[in-house]
N, C-alpha and C positions, 0 to 999 in steps of 0.2 A: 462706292457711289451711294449702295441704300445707308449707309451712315451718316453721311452728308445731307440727304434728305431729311432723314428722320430729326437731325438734330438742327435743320428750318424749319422744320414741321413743330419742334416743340418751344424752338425761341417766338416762334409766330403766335403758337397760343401762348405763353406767358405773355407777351406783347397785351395779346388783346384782353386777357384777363386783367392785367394790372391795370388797363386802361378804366375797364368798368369799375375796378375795384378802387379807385382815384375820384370816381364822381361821386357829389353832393345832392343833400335833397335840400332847395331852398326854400323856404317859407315865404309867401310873398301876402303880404296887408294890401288889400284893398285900398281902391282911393290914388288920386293924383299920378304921379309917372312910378310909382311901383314897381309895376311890372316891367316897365319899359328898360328901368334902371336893372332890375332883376337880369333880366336879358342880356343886357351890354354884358353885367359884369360876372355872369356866368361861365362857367369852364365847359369846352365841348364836354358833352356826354352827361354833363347835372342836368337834377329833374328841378324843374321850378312845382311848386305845390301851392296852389291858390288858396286864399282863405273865402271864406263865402262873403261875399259882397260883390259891387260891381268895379270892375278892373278895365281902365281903359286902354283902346287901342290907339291910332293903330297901331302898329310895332312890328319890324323885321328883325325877323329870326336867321341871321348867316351862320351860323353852326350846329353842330347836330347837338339838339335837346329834347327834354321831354316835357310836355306840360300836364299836370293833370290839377282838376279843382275839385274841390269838398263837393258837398250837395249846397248850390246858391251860389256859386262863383259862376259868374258871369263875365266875359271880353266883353262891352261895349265897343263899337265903333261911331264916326264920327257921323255916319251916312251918306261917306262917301268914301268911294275906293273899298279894298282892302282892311278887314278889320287886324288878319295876320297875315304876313306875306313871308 
């Protein structure tokens, strides 16, 4: 029975390591639906990487990513709702 365990216990973490280890870092330009497009066409678990400029919203996110921006990357929203959802 602990063999059976141990050997869930290690397909689960290769699982989850391969998983992170399958995500992208995408570069996303500034300007027009960029980001929005970045998003769609993202794979769970890729980091989108903003370039500095301003990026607009708004944009829902339904899978798990990461966003981070340079220094000057800025979401804009439209001023109304949700800039990310």
């Amino acid at each position: 029975m602990a063999m059976i365990a141990r050997t869930i216990a290690l397909l689960v973490g290769i699982a989850l390591l391969a998983g992170s280890a399958l995500a992208a870092d995408l570069s996303v330009a500034p300007g027009g639906e960029n980001l929005a497009r970045a998003v769609q066409n993202a794979k769970p678990g890729d980091r989108l990487v903003l370039a500095p400029g301003r990026h607009r919203g708004a944009i829902v996110v339904a899978k798990p990513l990461t966003m981070s921006g340079a220094d000057g990357a800025i979401v804009q929203g439209t001023g109304t709702g949700s800039v990310i959802t």
